[in-house]
Rosetta silent file (secondary structure, phi, psi, omega in degrees, C-alpha in Angstrom):
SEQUENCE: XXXXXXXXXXXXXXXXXXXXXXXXXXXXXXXXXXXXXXXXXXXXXXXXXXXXXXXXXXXXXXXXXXXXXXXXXXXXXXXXXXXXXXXXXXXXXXXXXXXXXXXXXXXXXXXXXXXXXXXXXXXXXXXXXXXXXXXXXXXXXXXXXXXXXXXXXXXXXXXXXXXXXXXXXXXXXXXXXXXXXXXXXXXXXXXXXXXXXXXXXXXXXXXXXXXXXXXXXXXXXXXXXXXXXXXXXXXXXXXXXXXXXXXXXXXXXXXXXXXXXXXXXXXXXXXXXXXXXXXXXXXXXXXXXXXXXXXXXXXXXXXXXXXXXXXXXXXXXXX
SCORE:     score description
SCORE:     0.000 S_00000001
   1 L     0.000  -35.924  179.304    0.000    0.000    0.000 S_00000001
   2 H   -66.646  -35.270 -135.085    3.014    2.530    0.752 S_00000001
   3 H   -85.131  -37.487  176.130    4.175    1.514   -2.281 S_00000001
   4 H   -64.768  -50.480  178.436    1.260    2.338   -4.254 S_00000001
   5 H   -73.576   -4.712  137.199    0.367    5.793   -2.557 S_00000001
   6 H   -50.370  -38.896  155.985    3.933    6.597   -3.409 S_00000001
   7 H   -79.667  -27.655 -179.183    3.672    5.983   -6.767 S_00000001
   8 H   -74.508  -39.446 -143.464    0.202    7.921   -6.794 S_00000001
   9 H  -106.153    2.260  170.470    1.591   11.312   -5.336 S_00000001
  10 H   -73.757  -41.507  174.372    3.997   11.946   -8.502 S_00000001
  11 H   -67.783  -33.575 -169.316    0.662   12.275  -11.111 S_00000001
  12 H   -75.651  -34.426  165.729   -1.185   14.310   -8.187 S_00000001
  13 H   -87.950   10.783  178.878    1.371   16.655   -8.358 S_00000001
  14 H   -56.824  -57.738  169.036    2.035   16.490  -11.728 S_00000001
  15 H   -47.194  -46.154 -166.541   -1.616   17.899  -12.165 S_00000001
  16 H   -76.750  -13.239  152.545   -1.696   20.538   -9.409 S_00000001
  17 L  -118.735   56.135  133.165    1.095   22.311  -11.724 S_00000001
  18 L   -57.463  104.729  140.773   -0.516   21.697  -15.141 S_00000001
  19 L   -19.149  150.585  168.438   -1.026   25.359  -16.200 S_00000001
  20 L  -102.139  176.889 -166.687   -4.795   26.256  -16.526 S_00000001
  21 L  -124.602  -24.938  175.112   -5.616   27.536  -19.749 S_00000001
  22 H   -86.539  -29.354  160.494   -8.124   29.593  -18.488 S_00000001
  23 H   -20.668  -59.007  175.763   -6.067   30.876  -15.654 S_00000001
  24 H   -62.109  -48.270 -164.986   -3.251   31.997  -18.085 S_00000001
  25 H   -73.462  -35.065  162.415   -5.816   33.966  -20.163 S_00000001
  26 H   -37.463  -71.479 -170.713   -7.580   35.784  -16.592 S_00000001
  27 H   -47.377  -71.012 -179.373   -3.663   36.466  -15.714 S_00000001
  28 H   -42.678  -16.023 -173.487   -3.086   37.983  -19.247 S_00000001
  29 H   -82.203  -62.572 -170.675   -6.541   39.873  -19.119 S_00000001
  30 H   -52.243  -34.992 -171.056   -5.706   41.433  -15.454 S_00000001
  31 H   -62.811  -35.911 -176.834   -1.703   42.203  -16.933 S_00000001
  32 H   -80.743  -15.289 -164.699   -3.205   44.111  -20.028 S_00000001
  33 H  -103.206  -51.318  171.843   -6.146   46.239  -17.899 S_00000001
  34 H   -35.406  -82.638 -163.419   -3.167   47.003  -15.521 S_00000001
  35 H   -50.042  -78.024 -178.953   -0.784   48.312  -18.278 S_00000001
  36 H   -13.393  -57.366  174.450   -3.546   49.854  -20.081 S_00000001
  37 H   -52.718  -35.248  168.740   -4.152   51.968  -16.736 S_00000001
  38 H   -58.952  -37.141 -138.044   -0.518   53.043  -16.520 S_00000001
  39 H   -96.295   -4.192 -179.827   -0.296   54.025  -20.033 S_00000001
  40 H   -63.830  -51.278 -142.128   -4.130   56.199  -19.335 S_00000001
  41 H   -51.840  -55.559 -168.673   -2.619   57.332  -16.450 S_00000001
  42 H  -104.805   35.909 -176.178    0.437   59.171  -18.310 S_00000001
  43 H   -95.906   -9.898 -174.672   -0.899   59.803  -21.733 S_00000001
  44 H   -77.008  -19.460  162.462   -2.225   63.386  -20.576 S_00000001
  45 H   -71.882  -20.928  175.959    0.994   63.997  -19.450 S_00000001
  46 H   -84.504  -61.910 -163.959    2.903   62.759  -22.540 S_00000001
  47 H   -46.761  -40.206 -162.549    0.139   64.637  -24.852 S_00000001
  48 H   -66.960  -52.907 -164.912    1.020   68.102  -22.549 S_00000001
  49 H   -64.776  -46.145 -167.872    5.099   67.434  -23.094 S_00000001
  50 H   -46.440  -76.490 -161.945    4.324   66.650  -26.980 S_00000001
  51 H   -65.532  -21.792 -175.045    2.572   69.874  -27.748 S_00000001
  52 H   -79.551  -53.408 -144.356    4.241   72.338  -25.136 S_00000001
  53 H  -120.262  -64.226 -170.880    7.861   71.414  -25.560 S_00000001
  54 H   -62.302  -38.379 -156.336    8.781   68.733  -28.296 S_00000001
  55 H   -71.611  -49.528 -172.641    6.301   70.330  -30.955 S_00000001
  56 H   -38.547  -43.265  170.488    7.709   74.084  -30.289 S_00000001
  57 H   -31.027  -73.015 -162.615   11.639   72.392  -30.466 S_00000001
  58 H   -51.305  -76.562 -118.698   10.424   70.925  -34.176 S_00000001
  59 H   -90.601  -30.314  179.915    8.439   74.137  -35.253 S_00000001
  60 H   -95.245  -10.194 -173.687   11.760   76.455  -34.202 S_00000001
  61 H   -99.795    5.565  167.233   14.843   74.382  -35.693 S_00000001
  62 H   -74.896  -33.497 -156.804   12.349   74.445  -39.354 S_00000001
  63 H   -65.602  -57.819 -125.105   12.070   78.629  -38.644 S_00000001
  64 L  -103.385    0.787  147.213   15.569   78.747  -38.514 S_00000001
  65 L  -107.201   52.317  144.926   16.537   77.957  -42.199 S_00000001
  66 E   -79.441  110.475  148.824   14.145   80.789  -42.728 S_00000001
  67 L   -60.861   73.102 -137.298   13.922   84.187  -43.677 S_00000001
  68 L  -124.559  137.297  174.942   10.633   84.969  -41.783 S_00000001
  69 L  -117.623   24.264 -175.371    9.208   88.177  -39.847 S_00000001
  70 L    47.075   47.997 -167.068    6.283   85.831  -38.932 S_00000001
  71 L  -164.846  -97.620 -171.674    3.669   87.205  -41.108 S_00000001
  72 L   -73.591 -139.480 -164.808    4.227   87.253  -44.805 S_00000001
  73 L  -115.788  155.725 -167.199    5.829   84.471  -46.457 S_00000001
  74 L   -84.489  155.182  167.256    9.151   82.814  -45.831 S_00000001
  75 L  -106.482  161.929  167.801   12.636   82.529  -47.907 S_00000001
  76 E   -86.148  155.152  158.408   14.649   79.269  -47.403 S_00000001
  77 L  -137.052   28.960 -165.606   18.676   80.664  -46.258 S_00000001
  78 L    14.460 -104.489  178.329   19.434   77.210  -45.254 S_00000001
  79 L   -87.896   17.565 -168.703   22.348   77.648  -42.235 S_00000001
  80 H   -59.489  -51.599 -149.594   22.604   81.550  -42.837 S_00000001
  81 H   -87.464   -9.851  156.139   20.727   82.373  -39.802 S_00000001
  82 H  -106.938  -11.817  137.664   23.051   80.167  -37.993 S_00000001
  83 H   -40.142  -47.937  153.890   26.160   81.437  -39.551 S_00000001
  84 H   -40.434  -61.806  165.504   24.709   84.897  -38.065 S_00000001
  85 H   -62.213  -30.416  178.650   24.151   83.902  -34.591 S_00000001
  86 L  -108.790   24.589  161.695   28.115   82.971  -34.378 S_00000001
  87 L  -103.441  -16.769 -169.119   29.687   85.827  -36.483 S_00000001
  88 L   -61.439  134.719 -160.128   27.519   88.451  -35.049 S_00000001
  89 H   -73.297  -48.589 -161.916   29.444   90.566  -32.168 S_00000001
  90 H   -61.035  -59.399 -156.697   25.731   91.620  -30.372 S_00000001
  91 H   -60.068  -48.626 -175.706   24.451   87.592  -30.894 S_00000001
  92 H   -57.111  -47.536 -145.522   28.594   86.217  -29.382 S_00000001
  93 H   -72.377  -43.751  171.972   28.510   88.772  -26.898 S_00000001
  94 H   -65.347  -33.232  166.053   25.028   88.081  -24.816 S_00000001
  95 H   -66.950  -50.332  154.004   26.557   84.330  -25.144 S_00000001
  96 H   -24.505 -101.009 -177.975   29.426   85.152  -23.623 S_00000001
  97 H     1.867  -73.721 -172.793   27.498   87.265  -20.984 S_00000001
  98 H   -49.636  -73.071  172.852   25.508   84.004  -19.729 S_00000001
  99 H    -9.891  -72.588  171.835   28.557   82.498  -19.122 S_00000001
 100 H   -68.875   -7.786  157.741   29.773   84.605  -17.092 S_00000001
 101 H   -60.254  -25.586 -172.548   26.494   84.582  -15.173 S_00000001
 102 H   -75.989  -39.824 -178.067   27.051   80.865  -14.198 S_00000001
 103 H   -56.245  -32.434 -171.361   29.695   82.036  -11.309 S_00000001
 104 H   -87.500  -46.335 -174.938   27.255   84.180   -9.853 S_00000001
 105 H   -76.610    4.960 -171.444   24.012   82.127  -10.524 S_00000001
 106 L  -126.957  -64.195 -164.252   25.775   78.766   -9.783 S_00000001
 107 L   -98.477    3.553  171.692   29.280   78.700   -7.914 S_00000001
 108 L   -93.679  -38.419 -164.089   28.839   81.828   -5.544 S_00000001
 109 H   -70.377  -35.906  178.445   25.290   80.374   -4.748 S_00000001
 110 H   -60.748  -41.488  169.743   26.690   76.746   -4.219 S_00000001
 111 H   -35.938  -78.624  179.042   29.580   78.130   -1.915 S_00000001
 112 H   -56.177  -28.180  154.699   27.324   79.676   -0.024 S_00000001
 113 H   -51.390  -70.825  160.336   24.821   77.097    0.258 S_00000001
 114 H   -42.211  -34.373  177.299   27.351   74.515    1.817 S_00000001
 115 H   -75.848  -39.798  154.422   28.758   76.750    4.202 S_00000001
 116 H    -7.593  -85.555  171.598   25.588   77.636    5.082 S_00000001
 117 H   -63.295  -35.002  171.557   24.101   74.499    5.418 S_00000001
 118 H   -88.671   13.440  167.562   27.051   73.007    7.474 S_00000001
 119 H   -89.820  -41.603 -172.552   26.979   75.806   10.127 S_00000001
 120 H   -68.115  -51.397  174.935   23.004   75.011   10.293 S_00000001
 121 L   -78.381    3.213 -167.627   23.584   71.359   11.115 S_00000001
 122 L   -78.612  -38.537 -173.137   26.639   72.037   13.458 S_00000001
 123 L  -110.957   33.068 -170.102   23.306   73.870   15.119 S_00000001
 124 L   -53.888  -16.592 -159.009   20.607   72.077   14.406 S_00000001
 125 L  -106.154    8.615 -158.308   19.085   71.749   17.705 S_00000001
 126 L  -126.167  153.853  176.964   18.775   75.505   18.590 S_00000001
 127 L   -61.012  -25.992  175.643   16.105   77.660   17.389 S_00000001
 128 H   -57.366  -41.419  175.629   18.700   79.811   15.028 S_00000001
 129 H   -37.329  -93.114 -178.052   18.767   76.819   12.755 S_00000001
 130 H   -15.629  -72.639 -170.881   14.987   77.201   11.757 S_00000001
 131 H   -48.170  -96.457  176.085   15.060   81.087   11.508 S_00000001
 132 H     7.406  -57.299  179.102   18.305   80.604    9.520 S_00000001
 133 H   -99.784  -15.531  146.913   16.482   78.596    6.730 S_00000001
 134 L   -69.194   -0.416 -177.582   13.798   80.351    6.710 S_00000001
 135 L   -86.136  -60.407 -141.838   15.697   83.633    6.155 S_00000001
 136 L  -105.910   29.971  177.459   17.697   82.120    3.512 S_00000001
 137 L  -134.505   15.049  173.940   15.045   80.108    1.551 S_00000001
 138 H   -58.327  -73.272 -166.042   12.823   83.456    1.413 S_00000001
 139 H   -74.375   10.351  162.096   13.954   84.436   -1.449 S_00000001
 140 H   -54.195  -40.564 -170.905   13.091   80.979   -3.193 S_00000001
 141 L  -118.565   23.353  172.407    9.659   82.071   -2.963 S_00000001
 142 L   -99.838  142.083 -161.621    9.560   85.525   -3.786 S_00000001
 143 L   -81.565  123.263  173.077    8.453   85.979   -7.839 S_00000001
 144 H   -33.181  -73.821 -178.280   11.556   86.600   -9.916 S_00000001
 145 H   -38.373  -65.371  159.793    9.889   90.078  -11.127 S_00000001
 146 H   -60.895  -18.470  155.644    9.494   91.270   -7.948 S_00000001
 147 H   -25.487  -81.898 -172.801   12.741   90.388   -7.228 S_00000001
 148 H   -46.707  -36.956 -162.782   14.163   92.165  -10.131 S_00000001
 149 H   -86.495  -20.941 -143.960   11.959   95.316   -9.149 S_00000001
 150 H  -103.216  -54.177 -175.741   13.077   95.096   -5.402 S_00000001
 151 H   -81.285  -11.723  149.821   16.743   95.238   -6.211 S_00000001
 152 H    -5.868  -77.766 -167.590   16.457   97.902   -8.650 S_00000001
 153 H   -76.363  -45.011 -173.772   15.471  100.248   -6.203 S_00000001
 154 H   -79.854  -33.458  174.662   17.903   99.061   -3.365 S_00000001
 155 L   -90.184   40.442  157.043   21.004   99.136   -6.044 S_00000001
 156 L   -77.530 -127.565 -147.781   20.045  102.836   -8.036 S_00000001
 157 L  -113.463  -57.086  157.267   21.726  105.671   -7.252 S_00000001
 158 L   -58.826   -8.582  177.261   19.734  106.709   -3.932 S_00000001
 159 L   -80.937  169.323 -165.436   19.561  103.603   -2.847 S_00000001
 160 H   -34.412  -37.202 -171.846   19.923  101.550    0.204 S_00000001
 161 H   -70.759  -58.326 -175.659   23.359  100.334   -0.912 S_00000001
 162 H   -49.779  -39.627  165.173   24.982  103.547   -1.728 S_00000001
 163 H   -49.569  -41.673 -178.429   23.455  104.698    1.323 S_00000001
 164 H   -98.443    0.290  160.043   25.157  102.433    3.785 S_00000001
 165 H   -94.765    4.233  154.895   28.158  103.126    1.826 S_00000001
 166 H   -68.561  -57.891 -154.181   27.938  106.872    2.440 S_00000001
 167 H   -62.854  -26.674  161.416   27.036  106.231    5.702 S_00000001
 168 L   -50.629  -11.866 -163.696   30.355  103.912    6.087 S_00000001
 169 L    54.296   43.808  167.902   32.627  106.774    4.155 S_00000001
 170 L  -110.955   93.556  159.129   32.999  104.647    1.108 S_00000001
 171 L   -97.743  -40.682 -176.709   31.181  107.837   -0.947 S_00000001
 172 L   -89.480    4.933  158.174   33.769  107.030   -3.556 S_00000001
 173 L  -112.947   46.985  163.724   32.563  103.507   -4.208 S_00000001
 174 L   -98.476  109.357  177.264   28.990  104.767   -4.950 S_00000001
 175 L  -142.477 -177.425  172.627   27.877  104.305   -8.279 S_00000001
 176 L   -86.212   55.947  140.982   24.566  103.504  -10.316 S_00000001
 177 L    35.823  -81.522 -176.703   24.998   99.952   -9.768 S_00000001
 178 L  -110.709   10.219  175.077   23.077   98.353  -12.669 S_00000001
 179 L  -125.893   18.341  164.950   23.343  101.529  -14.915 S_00000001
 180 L   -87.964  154.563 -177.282   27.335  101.238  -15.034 S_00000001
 181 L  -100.116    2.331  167.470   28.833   99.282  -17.806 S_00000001
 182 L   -71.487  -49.271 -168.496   31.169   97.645  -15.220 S_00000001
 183 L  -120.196   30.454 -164.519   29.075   96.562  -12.412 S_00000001
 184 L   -85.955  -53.857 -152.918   25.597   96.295  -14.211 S_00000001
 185 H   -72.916  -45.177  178.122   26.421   92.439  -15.091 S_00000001
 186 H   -65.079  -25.089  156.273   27.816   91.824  -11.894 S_00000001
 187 H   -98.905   -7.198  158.271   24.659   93.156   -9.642 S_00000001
 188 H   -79.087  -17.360  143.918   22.474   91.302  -11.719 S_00000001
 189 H   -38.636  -54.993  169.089   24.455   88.345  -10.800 S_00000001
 190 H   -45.984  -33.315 -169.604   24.467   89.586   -7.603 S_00000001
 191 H   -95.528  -13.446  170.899   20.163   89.388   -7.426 S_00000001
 192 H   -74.897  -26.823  162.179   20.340   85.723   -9.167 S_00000001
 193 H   -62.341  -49.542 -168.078   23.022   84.516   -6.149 S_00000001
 194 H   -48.191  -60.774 -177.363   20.426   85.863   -3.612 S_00000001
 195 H   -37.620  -75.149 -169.333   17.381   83.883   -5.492 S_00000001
 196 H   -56.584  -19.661  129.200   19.420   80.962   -6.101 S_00000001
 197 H    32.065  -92.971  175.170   20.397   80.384   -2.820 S_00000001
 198 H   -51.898  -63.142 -176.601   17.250   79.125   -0.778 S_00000001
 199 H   -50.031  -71.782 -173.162   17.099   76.286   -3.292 S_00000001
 200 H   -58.439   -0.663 -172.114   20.328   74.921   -3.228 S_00000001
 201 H   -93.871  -41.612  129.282   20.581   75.452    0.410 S_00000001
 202 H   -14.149  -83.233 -128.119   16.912   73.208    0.919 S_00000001
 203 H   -94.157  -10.371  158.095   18.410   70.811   -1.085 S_00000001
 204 H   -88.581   -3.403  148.432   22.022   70.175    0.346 S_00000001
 205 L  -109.111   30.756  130.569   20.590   69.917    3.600 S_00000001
 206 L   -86.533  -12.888  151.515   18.667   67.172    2.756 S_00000001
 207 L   -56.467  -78.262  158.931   21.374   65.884    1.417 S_00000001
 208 L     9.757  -57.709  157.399   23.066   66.289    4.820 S_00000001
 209 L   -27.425  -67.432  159.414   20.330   64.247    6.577 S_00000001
 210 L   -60.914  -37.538  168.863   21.363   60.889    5.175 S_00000001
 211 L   -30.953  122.677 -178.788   24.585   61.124    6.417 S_00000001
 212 L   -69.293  110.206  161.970   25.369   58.486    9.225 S_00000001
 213 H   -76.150   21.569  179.189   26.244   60.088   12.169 S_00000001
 214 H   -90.852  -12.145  174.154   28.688   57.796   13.435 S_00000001
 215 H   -56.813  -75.370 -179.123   30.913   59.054   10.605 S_00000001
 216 H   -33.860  -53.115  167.920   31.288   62.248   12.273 S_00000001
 217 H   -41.887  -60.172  172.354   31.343   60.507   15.771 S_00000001
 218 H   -59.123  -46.630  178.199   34.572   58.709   14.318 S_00000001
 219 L   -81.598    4.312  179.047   35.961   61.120   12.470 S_00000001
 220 L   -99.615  -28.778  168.498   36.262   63.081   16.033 S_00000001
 221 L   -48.805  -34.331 -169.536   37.874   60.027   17.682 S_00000001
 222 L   -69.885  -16.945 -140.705   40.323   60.056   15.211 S_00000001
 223 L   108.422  -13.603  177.673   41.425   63.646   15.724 S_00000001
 224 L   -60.448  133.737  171.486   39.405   65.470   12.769 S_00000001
 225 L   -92.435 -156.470  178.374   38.769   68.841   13.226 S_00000001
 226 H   -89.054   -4.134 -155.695   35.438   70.852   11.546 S_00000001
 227 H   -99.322  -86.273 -176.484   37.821   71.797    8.485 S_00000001
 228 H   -43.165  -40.274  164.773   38.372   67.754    7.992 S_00000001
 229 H   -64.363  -35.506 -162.927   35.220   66.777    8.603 S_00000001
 230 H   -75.547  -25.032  168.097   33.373   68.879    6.177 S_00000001
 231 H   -49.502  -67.211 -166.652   35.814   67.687    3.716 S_00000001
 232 H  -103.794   72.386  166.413   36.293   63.934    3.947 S_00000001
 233 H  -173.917  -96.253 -176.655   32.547   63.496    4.963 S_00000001
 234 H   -55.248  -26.786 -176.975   29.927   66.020    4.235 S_00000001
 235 H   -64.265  -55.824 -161.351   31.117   67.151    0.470 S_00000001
 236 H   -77.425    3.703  177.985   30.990   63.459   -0.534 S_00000001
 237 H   -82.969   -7.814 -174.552   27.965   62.992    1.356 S_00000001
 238 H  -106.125  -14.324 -158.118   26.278   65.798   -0.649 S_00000001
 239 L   -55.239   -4.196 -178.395   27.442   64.877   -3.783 S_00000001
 240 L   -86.913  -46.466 -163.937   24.290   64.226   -5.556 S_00000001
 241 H   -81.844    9.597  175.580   22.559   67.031   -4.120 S_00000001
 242 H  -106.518  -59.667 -167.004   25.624   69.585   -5.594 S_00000001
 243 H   -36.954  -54.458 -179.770   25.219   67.809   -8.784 S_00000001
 244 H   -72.411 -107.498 -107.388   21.001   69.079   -8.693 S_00000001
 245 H   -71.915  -75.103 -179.462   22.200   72.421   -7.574 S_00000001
 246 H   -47.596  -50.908 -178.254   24.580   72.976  -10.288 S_00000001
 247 H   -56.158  -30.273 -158.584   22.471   71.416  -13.149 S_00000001
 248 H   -87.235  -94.152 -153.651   19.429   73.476  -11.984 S_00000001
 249 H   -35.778  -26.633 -177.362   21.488   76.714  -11.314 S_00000001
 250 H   -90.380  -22.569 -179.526   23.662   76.598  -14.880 S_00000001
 251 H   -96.870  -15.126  154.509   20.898   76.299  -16.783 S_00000001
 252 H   -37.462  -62.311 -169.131   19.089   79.516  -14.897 S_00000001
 253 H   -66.635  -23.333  178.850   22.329   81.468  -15.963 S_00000001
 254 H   -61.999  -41.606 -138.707   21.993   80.265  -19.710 S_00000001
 255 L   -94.782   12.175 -159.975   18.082   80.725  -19.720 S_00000001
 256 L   -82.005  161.642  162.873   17.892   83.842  -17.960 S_00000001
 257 L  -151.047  -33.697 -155.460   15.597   86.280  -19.046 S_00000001
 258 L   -96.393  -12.026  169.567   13.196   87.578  -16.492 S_00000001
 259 L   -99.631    8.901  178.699   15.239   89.297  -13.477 S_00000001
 260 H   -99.918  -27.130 -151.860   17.776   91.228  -16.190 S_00000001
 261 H   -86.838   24.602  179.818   14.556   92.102  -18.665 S_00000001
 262 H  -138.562  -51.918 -179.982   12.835   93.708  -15.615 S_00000001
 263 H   -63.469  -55.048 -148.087   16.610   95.731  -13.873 S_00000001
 264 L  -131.177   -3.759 -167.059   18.589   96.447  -16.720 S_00000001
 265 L    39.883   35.994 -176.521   16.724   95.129  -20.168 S_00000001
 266 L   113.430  -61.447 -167.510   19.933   94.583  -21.643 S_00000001
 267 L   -90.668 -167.893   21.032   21.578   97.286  -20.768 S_00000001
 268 L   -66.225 -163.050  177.389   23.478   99.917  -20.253 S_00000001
 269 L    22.317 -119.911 -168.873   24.301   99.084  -23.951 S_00000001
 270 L  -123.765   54.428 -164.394   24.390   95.524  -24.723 S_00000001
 271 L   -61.287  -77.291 -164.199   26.093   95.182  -21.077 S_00000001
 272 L   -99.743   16.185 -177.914   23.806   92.581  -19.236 S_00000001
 273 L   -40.015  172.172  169.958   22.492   90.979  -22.999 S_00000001
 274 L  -173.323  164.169  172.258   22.017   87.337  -22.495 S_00000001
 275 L   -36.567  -61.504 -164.132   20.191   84.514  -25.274 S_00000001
 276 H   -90.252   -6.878  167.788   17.396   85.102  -23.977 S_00000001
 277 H   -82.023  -17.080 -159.133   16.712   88.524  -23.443 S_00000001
 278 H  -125.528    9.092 -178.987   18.013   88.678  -27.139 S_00000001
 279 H  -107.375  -97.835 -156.404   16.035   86.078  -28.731 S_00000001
 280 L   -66.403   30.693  177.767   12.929   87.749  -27.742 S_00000001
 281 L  -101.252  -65.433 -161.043   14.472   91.263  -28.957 S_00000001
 282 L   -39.853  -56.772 -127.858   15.123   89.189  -32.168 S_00000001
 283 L  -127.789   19.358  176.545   11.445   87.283  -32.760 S_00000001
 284 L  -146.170  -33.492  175.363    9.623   90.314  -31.037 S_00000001
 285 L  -105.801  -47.616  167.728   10.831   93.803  -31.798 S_00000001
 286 L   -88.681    2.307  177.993   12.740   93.023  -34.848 S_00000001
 287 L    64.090   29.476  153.639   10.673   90.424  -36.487 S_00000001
 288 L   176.413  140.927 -160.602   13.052   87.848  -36.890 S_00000001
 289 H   -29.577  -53.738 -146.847   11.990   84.645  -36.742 S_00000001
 290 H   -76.813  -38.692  177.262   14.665   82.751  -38.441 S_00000001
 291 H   -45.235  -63.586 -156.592   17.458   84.452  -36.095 S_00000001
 292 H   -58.874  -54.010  178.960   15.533   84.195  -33.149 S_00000001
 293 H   -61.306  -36.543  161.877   15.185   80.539  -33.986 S_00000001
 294 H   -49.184  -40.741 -175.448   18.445   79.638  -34.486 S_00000001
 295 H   -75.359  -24.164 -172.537   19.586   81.408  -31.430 S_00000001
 296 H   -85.059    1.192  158.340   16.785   79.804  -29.357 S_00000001
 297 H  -110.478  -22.864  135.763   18.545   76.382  -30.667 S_00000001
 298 H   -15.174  -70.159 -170.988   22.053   77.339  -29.953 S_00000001
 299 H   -74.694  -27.617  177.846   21.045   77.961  -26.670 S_00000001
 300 H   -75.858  -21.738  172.188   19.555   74.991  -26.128 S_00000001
 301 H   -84.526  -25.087  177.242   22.353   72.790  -27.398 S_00000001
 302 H   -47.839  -44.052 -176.657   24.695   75.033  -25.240 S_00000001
 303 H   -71.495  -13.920  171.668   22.686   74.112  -22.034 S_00000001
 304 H   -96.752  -14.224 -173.515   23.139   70.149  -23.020 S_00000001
 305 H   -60.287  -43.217 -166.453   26.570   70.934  -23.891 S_00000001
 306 L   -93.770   -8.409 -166.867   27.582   72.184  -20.592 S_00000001
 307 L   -93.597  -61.081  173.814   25.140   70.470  -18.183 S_00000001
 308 H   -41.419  -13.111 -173.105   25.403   67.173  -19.506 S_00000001
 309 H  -116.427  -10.094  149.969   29.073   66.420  -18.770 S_00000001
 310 H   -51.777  -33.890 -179.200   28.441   68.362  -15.714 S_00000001
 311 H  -109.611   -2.560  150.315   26.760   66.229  -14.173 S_00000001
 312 H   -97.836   17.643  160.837   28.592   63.345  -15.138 S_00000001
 313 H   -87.094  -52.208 -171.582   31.878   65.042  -13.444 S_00000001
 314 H   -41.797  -72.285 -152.219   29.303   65.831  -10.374 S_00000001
 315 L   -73.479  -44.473  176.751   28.030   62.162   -9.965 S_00000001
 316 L    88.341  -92.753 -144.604   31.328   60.142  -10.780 S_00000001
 317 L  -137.457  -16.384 -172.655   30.862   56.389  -11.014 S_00000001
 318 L   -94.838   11.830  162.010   27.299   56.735   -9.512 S_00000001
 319 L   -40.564    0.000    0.000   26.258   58.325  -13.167 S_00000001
């Protein structure tokens, strides 16, 4: 009898995993009304990226082997209008400009963020901390335009700054600020470090967070001082969240348009120019298209030029 119910329990399980046939078709019915749900779920979001971003891309690198004022009818120039954007002085020169915009909107703000943030955890436990990031993430949430309008006023001629440098006896380093052709580009740098700021300062101390704190605990045992620590611990412990700071902050200094178009428009002269303040000169006061478009795809391969290998020097092997 063992011998028999022994031999019997290889066919019962043989059966109990024979596939069903209807089973298999149930499973395949529930796998396709899932995926079907995913793909509802993100086609309004695909349709939105299509028409907002990808179609405009397509619709500006055709304008831009055009001769077009966006009205009458178009000539072909094939690459003329991009032959233009890099011989032109006005067209080099606002490229240039942005450049030089990334130290203020990117590597003064990043500086300052870290130091920031790694006095604020030293103190985390005291009420200054709090106030502290709420001071210095303020201007995160104030609207670029007012911004631009706010700092105007404190860097004209009467204004607060020249004021506390009278009142200081610096009267001979008083000037019109944003109406100099020296220091125009350099205070509107100055109001895109304040803005940029808050963010990157948020976001490396949540970086900060993850950090084990027995590193620190360890690194005091050894002998590390606050110099040593911040060094062989918190930078690489941030390292992602510098990576997001720089990519988001470099492409602000390419893109800018809306706190110099509100202080200085441009000027004095073609001082503070930038892409984008000059693309929407191009496609709005001079009526052309083809320029504008070219320059609006310039800038956009400039911002993959420089971001992309940015951020694979930022992340390093975890890229």
């Amino acid at each position: 009898m063992s011998g028999i119910r022994s031999a019997a329990a290889p066919t019962n399980t043989v059966g109990a995993a024979a596939p069903s046939p209807e089973r298999d078709r149930r499973r395949r019915t529930r796998r396709l009304v899932r995926n079907l749900s995913a793909y509802a779920l993100v086609v309004p979001a695909a349709a939105f990226y299509v028409f907002f971003v990808l179609r405009p891309i397509v619709a500006s690198a055709q304008y831009s082997f055009y001769d077009w004022n966006g009205v009458g009818p178009s000539t072909w120039v094939g690459g003329a209008n991009y032959i233009e954007v890099f011989t032109n002085p006005k067209l080099v020169g606002a490229i240039l400009n942005a450049f030089e915009l990334i130290i203020y909107f990117s590597i003064i703000p990043v500086a300052i963020a870290l130091i920031a943030a790694n006095i604020i955890r030293a103190v985390a436990e005291s009420r200054l901390a709090g106030v502290a990031r709420t001071v210095l993430f303020l201007p995160q949430v104030i609207p670029l335009v007012a911004a631009g309008i706010m700092w105007s006023w404190q860097l004209s001629t009467d204004g607060v700054v020249n004021q506390f440098l009278r009142l200081i006896g610096l009267d001979a380093v008083t000037t019109a600020w944003l109406g100099d052709f020296n220091t125009a580009l350099p205070a509107v740098g100055v109001i895109g470090a304040w803005v940029q700021v808050g963010l990157c300062l948020v976001l490396i101390l949540a970086g900060m967070t993850k950090i084990d704190p027995s590193l620190y605990e360890a690194a005091r045992i050894d002998g590390a001082g606050p110099v040593r620590e911040f060094f062989a611990i918190t930078l690489p412990g941030v390292r992602q969240e510098i990576a997001v700071c720089v990519t988001v902050t470099v492409i602000s200094a390419l893109a800018a348009f809306d706190i110099i178009y509100i202080s200085t428009q441009g000027g004095p002269g073609d001082s503070t120019l930038v892409p984008g303040l000059q693309i929407f000169y191009l496609a709005f006061y001079q009526r052309d298209i083809g320029t504008a478009s070219a320059f609006s795809i310039v800038l956009m391969a400039l911002v993959l030029i420089v971001v992309l290998p940015l951020q694979r020097i930022l992340r390093g092997r975890e890229s």
